[in-house]
C-alpha positions in Angstrom: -130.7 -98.8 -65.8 -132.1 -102.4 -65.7 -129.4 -104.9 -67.3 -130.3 -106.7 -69.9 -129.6 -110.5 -71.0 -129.2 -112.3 -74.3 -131.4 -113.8 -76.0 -130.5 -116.1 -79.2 -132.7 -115.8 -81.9 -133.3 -116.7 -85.4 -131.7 -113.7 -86.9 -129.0 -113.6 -84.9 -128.7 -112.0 -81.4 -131.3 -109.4 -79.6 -130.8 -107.5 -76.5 -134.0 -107.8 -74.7 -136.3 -105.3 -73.0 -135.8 -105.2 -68.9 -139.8 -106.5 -69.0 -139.0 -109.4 -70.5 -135.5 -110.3 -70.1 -136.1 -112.2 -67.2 -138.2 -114.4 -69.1 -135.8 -114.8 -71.8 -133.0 -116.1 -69.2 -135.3 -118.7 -68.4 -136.3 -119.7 -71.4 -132.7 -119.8 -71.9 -132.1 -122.0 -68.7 -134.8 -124.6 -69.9 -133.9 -124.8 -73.6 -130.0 -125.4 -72.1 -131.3 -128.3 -70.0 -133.4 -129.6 -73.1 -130.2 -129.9 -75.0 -128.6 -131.5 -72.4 -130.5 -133.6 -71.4 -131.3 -135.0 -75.3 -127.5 -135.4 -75.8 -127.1 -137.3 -73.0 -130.0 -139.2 -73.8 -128.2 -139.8 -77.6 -125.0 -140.3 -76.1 -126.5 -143.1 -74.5 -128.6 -144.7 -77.0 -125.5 -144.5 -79.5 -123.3 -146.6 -77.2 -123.1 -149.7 -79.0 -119.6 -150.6 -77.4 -120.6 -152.8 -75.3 -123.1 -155.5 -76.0 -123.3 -159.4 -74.7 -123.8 -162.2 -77.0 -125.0 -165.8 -76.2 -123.9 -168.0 -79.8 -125.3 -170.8 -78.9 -126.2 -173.4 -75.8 -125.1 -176.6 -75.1 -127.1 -179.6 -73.6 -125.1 -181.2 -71.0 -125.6 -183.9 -67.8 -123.9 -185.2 -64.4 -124.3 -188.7 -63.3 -127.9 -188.4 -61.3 -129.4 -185.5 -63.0 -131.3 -184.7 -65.8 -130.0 -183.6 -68.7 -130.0 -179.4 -68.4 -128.7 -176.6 -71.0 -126.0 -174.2 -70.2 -125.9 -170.9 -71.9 -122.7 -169.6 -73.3 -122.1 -165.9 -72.9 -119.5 -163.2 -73.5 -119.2 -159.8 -73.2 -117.9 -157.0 -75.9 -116.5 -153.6 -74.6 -114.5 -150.7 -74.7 -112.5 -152.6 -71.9 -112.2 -155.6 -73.8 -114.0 -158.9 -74.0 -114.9 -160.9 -71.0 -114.4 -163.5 -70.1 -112.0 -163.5 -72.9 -112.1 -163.9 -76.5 -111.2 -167.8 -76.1 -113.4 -168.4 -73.4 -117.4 -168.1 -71.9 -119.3 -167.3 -69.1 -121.2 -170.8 -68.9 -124.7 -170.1 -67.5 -127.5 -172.9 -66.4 -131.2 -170.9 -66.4 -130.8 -171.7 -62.4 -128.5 -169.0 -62.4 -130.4 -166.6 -64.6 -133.0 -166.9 -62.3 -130.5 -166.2 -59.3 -129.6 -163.1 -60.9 -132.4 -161.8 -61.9 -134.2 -162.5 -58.1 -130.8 -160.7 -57.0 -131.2 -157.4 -58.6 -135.1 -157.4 -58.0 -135.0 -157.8 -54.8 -131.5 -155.4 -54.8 -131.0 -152.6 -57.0 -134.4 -150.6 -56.8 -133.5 -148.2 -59.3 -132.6 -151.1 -61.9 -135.5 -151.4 -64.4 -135.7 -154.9 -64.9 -136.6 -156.9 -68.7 -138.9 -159.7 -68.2 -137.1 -163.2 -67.8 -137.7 -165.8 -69.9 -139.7 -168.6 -68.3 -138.7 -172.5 -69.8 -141.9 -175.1 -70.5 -141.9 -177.7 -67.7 -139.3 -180.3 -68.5 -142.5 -182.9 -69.4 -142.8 -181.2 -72.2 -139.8 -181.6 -73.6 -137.3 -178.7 -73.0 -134.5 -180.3 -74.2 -135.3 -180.8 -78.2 -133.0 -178.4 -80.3 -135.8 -176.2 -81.7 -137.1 -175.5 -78.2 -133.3 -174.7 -77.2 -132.6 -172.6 -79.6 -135.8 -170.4 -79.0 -134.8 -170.4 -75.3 -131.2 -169.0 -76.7 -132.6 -166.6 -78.6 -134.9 -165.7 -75.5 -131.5 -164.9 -72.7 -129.9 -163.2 -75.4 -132.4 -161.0 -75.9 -132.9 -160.8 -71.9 -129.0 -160.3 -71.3 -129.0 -158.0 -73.5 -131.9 -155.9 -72.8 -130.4 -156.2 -68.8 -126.9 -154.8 -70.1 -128.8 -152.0 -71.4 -130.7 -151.1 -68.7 -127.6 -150.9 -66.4 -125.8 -149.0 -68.6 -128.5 -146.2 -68.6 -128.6 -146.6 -64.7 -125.4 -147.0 -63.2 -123.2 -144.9 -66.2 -120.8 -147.5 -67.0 -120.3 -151.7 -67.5 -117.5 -152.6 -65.5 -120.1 -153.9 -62.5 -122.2 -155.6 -65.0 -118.8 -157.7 -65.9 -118.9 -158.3 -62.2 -122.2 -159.8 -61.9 -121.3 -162.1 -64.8 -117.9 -163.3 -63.3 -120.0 -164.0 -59.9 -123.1 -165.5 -62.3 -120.7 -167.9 -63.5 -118.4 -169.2 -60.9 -121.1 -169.4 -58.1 -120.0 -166.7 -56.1 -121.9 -164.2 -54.1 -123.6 -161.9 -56.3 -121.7 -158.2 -55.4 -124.2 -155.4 -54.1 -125.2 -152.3 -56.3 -122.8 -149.9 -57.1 -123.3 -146.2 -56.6 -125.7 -144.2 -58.8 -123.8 -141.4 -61.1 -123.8 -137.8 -59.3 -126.3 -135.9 -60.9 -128.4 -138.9 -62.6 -132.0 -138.2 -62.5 -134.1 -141.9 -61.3 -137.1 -140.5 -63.4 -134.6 -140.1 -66.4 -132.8 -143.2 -66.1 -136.0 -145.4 -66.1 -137.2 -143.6 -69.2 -134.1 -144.2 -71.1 -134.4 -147.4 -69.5 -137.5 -148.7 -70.5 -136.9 -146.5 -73.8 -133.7 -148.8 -74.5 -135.6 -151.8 -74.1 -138.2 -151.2 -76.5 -135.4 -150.6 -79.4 -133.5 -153.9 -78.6 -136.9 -155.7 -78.6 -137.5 -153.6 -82.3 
């Protein structure tokens, strides 16, 4: 006697016919994956526990240079807030740009946001308005980055990283390991999927 396999229904369950159970188990097999793979993909998109935030910028100058804007930037998570909740990560565009070159050039499966670019400084890059639209810009950009390596690399804890190097100078670390399992294809659609919602 041929064995026969399950089959969920809408009435409840069936046994299936030996010419068609095969077809039923993989039917089966792909609707399991579908579900999966949408939970995942809702898990992720409802993980609003980490996010970065960049209040406000600050004009500042050393004795021979021109006067430049640095960025102040902190980081919410389930880990707690970094660099703490009295302090920032204090971020000139110089470094932004470092960074971003960094995990271009670096982390291949990274799906990068566009960085911001600032109006050359004979234009007048340092009147409040234009700053503040520049803010607004690398929040948007750090944020849209934190999302995208969330969805790639699982968890935040090597972003946090990257912003503790960002802001002392140090050597920017390499990329960690991908997540067993993760699909590349995947990752860059809930990527570039992410991306679209923050910039909704």
């Amino acid at each position: 006697a041929c064995a026969s396999v399950p089959c969920s229904g809408a009435r409840g369950s069936v046994r299936c016919a030996c010419r068609v159970g095969a077809w039923c188990a993989r039917r089966v097999r792909q609707l399991g994956r579908m579900i999966t793979s949408r939970g995942r993909q809702a898990q992720l998109l409802r993980s609003p526990h980490c996010h970065v935030e960049i209040p406000r910028a600050e004009q500042r100058s050393v004795h021979g240079e021109r006067p430049f804007t640095v960025y102040l930037a902190r980081l919410h998570s389930e880990l707690g807030v970094y660099p703490s909740g009295e302090s920032w990560y204090e971020l000139r565009y110089s470094r932004f740009w470092e960074l971003h070159a960094h995990l271009r050039d670096t982390h291949e499966h990274l799906r990068m946001p566009v960085l911001p670019r600032p109006r050359p400084s004979w234009l007048g890059n340092t009147h409040p308005s234009y700053v503040e639209t520049m803010r607004d810009s690398m929040q948007k950009y750090t944020s849209r980055l934190l999302l995208a390596w969330v969805r790639c690399y699982g968890s935040v804890e090597g972003f946090i990283m990257l912003l503790h190097a960002a802001h002392s100078g140090a050597e920017l670390p390499p990329p960690p390991p991908l997540p067993e399992g993760r699909s590349d294809d995947e990752g860059g659609a809930l990527a570039l999927r992410g991306a679209a919602i923050e910039a909704g």
